[in-house]
HTML snippet that shows the backbone in 3Dmol.js (N, CA, C, O; Angstrom):
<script src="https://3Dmol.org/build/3Dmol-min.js"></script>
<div id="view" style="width:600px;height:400px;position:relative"></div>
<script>
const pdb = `
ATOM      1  N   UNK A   1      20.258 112.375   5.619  1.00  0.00           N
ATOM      2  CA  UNK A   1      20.285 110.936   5.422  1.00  0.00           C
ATOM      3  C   UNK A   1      21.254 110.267   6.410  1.00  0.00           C
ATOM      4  O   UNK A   1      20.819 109.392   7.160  1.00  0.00           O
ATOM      5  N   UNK A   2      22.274 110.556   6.441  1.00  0.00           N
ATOM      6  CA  UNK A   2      23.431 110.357   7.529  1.00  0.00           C
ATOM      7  C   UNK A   2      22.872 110.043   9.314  1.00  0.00           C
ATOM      8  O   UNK A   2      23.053 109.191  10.184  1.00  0.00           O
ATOM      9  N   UNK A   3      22.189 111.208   9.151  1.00  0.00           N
ATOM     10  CA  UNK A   3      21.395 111.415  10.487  1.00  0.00           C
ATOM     11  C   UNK A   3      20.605 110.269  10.750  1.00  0.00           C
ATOM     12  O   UNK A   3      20.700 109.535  11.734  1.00  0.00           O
ATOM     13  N   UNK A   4      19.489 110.127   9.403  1.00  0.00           N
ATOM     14  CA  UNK A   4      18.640 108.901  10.390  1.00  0.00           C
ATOM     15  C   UNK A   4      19.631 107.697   9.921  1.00  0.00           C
ATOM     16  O   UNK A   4      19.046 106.822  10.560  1.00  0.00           O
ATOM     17  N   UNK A   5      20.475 107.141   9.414  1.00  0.00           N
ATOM     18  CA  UNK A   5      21.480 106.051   9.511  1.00  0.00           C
ATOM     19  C   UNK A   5      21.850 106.038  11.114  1.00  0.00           C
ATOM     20  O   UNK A   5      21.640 105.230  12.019  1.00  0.00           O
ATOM     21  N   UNK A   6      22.393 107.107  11.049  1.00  0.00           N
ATOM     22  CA  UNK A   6      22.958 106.925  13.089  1.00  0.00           C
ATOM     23  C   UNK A   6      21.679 107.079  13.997  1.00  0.00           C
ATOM     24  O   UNK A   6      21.628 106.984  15.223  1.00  0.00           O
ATOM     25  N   UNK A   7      21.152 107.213  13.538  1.00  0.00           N
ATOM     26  CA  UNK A   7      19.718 106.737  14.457  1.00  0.00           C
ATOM     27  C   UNK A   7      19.498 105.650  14.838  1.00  0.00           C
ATOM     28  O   UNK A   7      19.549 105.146  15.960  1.00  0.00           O
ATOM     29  N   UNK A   8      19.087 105.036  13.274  1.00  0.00           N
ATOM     30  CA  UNK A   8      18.722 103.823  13.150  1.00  0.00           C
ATOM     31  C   UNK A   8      20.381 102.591  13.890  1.00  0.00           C
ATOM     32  O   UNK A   8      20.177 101.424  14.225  1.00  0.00           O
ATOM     33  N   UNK A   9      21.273 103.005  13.939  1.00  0.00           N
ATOM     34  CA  UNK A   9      22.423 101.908  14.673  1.00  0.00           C
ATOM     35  C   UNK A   9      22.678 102.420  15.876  1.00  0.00           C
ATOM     36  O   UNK A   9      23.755 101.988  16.287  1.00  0.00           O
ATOM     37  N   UNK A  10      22.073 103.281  16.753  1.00  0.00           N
ATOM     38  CA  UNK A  10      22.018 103.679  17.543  1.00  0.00           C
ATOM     39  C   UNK A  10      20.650 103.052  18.445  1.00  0.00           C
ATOM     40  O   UNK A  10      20.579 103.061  19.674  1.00  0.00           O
ATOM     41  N   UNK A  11      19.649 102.540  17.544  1.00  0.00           N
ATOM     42  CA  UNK A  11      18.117 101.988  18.149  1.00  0.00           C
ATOM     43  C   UNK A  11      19.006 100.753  18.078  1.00  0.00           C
ATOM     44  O   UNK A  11      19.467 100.339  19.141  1.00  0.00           O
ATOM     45  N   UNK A  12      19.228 100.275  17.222  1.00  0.00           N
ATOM     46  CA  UNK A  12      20.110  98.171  17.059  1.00  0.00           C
ATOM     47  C   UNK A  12      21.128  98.396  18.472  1.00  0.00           C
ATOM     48  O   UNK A  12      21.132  97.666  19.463  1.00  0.00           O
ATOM     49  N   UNK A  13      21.776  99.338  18.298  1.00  0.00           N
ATOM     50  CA  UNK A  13      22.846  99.017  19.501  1.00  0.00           C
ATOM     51  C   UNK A  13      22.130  99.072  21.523  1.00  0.00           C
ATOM     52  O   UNK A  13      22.553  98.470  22.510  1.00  0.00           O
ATOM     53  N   UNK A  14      21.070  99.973  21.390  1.00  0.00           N
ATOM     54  CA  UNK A  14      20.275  99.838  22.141  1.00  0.00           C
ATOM     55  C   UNK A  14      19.174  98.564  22.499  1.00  0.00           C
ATOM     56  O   UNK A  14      18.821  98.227  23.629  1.00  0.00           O
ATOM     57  N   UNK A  15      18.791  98.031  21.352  1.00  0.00           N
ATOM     58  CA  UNK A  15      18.007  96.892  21.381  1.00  0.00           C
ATOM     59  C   UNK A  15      18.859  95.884  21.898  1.00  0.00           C
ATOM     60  O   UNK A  15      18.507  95.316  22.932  1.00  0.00           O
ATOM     61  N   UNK A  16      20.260  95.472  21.173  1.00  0.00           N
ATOM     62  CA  UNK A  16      20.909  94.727  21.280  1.00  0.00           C
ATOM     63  C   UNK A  16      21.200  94.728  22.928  1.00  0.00           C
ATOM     64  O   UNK A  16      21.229  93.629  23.482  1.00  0.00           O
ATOM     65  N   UNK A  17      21.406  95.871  23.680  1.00  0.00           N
ATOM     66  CA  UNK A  17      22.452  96.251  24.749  1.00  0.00           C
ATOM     67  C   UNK A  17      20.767  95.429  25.553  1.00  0.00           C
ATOM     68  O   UNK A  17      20.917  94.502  26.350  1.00  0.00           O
ATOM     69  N   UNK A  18      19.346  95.922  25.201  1.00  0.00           N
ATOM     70  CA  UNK A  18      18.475  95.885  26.274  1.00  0.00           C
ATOM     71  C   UNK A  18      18.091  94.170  25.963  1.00  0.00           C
ATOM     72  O   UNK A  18      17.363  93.867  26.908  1.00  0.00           O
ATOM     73  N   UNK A  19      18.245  93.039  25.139  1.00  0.00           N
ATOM     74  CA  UNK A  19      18.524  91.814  24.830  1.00  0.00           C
ATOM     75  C   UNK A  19      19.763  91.185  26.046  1.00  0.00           C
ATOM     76  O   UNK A  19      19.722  90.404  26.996  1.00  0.00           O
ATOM     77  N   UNK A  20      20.580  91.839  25.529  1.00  0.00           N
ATOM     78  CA  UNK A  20      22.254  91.369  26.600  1.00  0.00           C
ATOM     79  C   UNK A  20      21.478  91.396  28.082  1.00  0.00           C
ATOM     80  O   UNK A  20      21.596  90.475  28.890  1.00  0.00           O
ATOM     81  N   UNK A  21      20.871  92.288  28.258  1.00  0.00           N
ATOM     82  CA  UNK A  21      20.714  92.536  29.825  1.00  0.00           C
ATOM     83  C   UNK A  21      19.480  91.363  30.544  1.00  0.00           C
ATOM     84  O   UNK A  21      19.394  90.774  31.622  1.00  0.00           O
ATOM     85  N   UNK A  22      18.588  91.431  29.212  1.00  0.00           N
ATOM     86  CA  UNK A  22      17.505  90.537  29.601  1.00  0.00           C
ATOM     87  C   UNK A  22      18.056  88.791  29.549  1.00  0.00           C
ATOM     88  O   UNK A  22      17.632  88.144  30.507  1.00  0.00           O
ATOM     89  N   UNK A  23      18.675  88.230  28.844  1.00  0.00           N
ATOM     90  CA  UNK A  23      19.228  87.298  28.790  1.00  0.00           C
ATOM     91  C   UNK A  23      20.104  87.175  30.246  1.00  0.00           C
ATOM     92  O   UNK A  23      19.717  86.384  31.106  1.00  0.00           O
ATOM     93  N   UNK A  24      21.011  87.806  30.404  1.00  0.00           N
ATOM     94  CA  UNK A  24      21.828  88.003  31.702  1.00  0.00           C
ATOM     95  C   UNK A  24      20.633  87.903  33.046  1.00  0.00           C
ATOM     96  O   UNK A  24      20.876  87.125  33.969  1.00  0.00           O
ATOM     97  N   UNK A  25      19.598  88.584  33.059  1.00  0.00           N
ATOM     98  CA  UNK A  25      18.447  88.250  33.979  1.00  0.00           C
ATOM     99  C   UNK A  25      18.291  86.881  33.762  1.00  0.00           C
ATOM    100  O   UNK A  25      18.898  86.080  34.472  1.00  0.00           O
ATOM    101  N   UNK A  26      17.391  86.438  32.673  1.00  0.00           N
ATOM    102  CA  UNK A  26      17.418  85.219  32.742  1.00  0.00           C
ATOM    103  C   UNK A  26      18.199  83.756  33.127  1.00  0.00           C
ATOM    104  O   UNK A  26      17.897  82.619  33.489  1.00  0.00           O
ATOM    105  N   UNK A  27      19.363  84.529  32.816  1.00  0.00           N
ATOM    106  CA  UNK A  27      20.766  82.748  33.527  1.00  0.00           C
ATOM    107  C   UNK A  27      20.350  83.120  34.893  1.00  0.00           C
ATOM    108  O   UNK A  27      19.992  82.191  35.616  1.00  0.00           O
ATOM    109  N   UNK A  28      20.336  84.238  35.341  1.00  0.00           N
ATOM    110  CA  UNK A  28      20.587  85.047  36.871  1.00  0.00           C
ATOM    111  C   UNK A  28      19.384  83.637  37.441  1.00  0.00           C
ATOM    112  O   UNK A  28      19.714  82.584  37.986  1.00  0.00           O
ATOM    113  N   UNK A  29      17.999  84.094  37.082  1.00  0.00           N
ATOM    114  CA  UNK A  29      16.881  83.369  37.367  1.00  0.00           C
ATOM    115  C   UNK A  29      16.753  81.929  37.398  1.00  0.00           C
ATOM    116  O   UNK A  29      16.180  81.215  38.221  1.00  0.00           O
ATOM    117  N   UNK A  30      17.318  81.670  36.470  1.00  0.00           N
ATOM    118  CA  UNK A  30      17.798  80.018  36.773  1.00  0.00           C
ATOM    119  C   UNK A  30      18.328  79.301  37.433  1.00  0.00           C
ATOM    120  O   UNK A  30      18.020  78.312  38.098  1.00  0.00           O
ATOM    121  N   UNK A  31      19.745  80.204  37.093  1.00  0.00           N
ATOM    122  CA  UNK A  31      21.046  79.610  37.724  1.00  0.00           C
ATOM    123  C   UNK A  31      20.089  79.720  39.741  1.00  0.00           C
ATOM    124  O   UNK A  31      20.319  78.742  40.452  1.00  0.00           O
ATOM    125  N   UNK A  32      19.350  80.642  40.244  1.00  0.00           N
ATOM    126  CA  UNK A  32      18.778  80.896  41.731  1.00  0.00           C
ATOM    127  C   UNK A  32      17.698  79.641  41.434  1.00  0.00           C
ATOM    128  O   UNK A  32      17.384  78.936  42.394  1.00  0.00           O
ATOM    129  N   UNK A  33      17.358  79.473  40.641  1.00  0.00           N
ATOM    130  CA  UNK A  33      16.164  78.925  41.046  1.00  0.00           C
ATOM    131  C   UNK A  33      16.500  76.823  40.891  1.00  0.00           C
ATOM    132  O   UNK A  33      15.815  75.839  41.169  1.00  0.00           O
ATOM    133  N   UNK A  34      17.657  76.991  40.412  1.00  0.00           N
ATOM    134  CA  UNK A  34      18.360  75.370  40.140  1.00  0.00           C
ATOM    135  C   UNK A  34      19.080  75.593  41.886  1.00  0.00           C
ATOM    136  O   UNK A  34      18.916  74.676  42.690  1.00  0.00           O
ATOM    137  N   UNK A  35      19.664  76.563  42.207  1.00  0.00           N
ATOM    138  CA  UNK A  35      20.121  76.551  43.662  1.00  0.00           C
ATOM    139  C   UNK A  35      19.378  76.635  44.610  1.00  0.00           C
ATOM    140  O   UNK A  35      19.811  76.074  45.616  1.00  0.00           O
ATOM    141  N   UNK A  36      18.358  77.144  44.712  1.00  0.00           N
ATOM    142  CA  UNK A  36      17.018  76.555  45.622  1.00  0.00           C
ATOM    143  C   UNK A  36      16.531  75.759  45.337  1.00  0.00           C
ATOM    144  O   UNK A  36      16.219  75.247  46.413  1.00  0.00           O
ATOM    145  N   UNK A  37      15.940  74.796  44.137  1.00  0.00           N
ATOM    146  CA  UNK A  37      15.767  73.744  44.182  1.00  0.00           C
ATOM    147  C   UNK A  37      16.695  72.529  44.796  1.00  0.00           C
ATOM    148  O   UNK A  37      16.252  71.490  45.288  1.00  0.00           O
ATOM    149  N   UNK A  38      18.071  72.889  44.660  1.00  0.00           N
ATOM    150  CA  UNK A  38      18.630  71.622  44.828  1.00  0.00           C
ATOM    151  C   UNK A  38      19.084  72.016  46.575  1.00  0.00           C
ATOM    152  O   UNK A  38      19.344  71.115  47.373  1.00  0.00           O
ATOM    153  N   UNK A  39      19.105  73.027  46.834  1.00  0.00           N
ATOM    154  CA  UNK A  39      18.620  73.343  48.734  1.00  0.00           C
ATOM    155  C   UNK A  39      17.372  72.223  49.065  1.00  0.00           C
ATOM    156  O   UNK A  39      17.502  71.170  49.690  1.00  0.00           O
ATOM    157  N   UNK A  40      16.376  72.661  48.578  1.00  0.00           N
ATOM    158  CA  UNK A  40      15.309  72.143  48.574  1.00  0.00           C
ATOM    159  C   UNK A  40      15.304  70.622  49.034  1.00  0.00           C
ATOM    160  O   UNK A  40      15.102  70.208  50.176  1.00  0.00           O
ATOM    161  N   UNK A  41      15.685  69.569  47.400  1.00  0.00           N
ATOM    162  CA  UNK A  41      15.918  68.341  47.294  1.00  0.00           C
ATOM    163  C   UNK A  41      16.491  68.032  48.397  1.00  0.00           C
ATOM    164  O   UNK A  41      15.900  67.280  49.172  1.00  0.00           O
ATOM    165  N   UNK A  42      17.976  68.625  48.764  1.00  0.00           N
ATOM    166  CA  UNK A  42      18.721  68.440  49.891  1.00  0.00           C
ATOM    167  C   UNK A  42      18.303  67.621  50.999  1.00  0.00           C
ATOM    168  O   UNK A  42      18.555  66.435  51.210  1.00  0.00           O
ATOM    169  N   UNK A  43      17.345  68.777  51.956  1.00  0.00           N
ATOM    170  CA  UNK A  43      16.923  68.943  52.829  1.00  0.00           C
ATOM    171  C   UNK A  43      15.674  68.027  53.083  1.00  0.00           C
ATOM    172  O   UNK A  43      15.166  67.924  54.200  1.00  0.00           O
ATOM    173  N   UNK A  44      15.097  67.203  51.686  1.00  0.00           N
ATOM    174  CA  UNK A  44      14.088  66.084  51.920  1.00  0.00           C
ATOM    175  C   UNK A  44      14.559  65.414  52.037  1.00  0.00           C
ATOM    176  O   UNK A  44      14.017  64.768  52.933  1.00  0.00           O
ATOM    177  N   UNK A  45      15.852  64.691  51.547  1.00  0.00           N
ATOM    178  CA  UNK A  45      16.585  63.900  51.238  1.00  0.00           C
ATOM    179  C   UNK A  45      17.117  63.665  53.168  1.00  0.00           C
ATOM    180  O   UNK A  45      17.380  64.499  54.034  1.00  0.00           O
ATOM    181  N   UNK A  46      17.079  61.974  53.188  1.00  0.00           N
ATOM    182  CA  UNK A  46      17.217  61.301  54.023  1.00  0.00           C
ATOM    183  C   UNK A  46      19.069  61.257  54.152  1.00  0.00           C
ATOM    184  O   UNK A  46      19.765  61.228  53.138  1.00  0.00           O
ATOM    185  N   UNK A  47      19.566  61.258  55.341  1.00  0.00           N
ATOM    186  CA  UNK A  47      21.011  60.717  54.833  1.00  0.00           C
ATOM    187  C   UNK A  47      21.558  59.712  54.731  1.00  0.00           C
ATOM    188  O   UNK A  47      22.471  59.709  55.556  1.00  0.00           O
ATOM    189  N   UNK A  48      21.528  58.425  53.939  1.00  0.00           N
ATOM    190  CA  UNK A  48      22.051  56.785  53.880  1.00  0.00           C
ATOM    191  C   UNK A  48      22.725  56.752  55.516  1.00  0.00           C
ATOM    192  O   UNK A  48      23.491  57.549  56.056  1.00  0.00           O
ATOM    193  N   UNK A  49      22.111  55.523  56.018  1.00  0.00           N
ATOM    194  CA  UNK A  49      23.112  55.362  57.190  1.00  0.00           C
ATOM    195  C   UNK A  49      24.051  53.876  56.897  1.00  0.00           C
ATOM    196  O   UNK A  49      23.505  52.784  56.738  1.00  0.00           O
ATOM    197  N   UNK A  50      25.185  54.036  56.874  1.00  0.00           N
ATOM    198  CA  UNK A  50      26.223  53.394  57.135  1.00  0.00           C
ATOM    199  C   UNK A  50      26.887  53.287  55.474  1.00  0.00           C
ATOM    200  O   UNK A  50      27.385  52.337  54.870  1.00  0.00           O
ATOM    201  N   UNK A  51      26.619  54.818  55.051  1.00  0.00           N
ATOM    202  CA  UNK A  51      26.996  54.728  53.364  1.00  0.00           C
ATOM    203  C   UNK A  51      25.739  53.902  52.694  1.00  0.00           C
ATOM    204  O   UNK A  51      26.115  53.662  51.546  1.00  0.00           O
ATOM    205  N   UNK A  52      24.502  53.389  52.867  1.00  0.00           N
ATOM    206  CA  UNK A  52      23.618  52.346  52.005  1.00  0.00           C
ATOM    207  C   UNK A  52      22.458  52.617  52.687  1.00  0.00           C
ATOM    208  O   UNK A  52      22.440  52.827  53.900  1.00  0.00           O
ATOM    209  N   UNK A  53      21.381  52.624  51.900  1.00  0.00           N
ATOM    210  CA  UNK A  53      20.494  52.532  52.318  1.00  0.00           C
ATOM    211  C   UNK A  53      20.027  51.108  52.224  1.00  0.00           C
ATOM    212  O   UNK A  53      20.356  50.180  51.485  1.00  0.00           O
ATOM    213  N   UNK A  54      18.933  51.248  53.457  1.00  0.00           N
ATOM    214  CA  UNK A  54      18.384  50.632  54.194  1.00  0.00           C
ATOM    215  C   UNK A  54      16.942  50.364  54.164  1.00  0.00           C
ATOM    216  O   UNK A  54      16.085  50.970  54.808  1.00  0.00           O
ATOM    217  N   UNK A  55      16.735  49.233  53.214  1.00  0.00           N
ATOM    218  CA  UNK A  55      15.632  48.568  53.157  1.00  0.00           C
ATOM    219  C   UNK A  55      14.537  48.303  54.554  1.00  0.00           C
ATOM    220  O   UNK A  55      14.886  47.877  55.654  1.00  0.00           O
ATOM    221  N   UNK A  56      13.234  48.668  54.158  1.00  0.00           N
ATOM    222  CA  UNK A  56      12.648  48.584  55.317  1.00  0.00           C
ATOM    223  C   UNK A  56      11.206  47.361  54.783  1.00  0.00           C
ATOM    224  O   UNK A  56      10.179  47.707  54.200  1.00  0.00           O
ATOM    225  N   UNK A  57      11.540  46.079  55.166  1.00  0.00           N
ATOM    226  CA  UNK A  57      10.342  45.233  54.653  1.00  0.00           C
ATOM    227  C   UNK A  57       9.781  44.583  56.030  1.00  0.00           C
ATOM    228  O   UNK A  57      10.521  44.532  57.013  1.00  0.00           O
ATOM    229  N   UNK A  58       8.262  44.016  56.079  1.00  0.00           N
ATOM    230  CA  UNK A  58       7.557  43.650  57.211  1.00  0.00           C
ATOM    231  C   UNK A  58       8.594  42.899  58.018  1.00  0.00           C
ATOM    232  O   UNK A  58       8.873  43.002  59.213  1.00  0.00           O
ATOM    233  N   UNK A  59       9.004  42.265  57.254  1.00  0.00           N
ATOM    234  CA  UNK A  59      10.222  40.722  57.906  1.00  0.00           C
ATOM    235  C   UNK A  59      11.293  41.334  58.786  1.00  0.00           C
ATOM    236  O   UNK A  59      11.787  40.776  59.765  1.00  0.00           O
ATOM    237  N   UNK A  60      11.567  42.414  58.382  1.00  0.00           N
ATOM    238  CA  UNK A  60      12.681  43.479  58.800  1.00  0.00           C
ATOM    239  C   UNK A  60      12.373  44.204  59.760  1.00  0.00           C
ATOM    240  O   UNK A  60      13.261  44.721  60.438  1.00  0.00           O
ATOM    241  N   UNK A  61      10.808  44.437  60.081  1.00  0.00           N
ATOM    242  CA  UNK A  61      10.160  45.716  60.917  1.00  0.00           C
ATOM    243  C   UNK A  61      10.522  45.319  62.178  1.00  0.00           C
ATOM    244  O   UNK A  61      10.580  44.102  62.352  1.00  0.00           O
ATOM    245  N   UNK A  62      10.799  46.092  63.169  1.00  0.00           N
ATOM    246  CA  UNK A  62      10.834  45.870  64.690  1.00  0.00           C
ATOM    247  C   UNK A  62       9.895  45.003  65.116  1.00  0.00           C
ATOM    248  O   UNK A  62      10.031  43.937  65.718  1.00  0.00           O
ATOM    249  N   UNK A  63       8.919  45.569  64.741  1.00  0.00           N
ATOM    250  CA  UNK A  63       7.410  45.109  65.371  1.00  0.00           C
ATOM    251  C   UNK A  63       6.834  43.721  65.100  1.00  0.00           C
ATOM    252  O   UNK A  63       5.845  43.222  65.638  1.00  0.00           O
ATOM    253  N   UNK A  64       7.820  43.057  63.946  1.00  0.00           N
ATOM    254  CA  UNK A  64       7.634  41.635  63.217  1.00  0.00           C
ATOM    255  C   UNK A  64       8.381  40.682  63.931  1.00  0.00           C
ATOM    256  O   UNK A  64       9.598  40.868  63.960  1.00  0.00           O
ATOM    257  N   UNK A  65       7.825  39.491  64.640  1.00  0.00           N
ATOM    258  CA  UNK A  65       8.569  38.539  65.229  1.00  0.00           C
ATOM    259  C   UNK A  65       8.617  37.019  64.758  1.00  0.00           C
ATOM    260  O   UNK A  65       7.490  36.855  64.289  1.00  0.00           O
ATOM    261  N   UNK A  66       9.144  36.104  64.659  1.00  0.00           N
ATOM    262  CA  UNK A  66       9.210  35.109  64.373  1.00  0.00           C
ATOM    263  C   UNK A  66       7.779  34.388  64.187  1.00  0.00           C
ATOM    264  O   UNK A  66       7.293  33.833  63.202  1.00  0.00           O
ATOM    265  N   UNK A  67       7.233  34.616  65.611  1.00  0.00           N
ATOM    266  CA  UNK A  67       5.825  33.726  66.321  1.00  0.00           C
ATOM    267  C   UNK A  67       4.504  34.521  65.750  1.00  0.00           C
ATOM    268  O   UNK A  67       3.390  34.005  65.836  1.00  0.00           O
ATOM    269  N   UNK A  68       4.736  35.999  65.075  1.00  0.00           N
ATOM    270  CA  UNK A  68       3.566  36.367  64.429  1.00  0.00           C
ATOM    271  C   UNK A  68       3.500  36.272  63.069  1.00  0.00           C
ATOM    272  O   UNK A  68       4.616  36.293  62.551  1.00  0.00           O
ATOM    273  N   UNK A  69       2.377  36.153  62.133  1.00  0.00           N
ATOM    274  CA  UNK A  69       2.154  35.951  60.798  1.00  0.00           C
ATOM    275  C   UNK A  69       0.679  36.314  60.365  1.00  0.00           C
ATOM    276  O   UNK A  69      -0.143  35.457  60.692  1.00  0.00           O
ATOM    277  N   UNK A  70       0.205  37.358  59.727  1.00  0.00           N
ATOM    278  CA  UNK A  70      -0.903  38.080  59.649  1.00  0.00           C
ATOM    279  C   UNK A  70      -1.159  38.592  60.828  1.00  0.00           C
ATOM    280  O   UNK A  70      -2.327  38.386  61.156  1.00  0.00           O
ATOM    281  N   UNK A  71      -0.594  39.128  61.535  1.00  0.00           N
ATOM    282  CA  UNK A  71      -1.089  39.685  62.713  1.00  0.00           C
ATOM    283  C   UNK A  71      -1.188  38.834  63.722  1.00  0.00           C
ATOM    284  O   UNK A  71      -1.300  39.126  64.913  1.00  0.00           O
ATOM    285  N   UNK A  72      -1.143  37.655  63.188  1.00  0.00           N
ATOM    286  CA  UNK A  72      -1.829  36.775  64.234  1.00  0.00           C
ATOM    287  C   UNK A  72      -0.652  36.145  65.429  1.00  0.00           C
ATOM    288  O   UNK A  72       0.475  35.826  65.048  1.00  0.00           O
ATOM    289  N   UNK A  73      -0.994  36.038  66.643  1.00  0.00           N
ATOM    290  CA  UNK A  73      -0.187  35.159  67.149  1.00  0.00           C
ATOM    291  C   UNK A  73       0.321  33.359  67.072  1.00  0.00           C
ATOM    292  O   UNK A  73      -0.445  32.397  67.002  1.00  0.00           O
ATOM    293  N   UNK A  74       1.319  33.344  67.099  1.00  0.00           N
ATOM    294  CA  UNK A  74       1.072  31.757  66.822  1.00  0.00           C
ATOM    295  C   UNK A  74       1.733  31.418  67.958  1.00  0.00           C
ATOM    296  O   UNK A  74       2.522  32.233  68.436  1.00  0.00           O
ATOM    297  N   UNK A  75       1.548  30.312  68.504  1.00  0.00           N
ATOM    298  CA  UNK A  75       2.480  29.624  69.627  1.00  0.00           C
ATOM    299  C   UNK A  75       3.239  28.625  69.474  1.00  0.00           C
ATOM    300  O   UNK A  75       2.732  27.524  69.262  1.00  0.00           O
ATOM    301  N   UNK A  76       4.488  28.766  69.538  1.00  0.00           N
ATOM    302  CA  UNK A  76       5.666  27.841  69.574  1.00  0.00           C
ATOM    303  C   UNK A  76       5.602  26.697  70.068  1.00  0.00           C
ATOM    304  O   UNK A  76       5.186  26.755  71.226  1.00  0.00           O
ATOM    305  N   UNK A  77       5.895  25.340  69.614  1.00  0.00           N
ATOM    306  CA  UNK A  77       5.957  24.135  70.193  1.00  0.00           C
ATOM    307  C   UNK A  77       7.166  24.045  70.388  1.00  0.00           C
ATOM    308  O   UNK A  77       7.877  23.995  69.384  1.00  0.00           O
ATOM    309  N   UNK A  78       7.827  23.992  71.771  1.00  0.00           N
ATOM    310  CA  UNK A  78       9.112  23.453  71.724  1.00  0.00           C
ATOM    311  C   UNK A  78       9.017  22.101  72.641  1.00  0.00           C
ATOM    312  O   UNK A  78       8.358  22.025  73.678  1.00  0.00           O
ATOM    313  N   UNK A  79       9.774  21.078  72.083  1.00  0.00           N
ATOM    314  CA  UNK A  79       9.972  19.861  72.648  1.00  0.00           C
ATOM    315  C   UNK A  79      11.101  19.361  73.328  1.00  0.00           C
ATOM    316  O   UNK A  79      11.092  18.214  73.777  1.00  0.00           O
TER     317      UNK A  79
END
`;
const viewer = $3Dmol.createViewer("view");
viewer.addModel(pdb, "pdb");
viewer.setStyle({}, {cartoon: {color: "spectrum"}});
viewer.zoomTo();
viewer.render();
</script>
């Protein structure tokens, strides 16, 4: 009787030990996979220039000038 008692806390202490290890995998897997993700994010990620980002609207675009509006050209009257 003794015998299968230490069996049987000998299978729990084993279960327990092969639980500890699998859990410990698991943070392992995370904890890598939250650090490549945020590599990841990083590296899409634009860098603010001048500390702020920088709104980009038609009015704002290079290519937008005073004298155009729908594409269109308009011509200036100056007097």
């Amino acid at each position: 009787m003794a015998g299968v008692q230490a069996r049987k806390e000998e299978e729990r202490k084993r279960e327990g030990h092969k639980q500890t290890i699998h859990k410990e995998k698991r943070r392992l897997a995370i904890r890598n996979a939250a650090q490549q993700w945020e590599g990841v994010r990083a590296s899409l990620e634009l860098p603010p220039t001048n500390g702020a980002k920088e709104e980009v609207s038609p009015e704002n675009s290079p290519a937008h000038s005073p004298a155009q509006t729908n594409g269109l050209a308009q011509e200036t009257v100056s007097r």
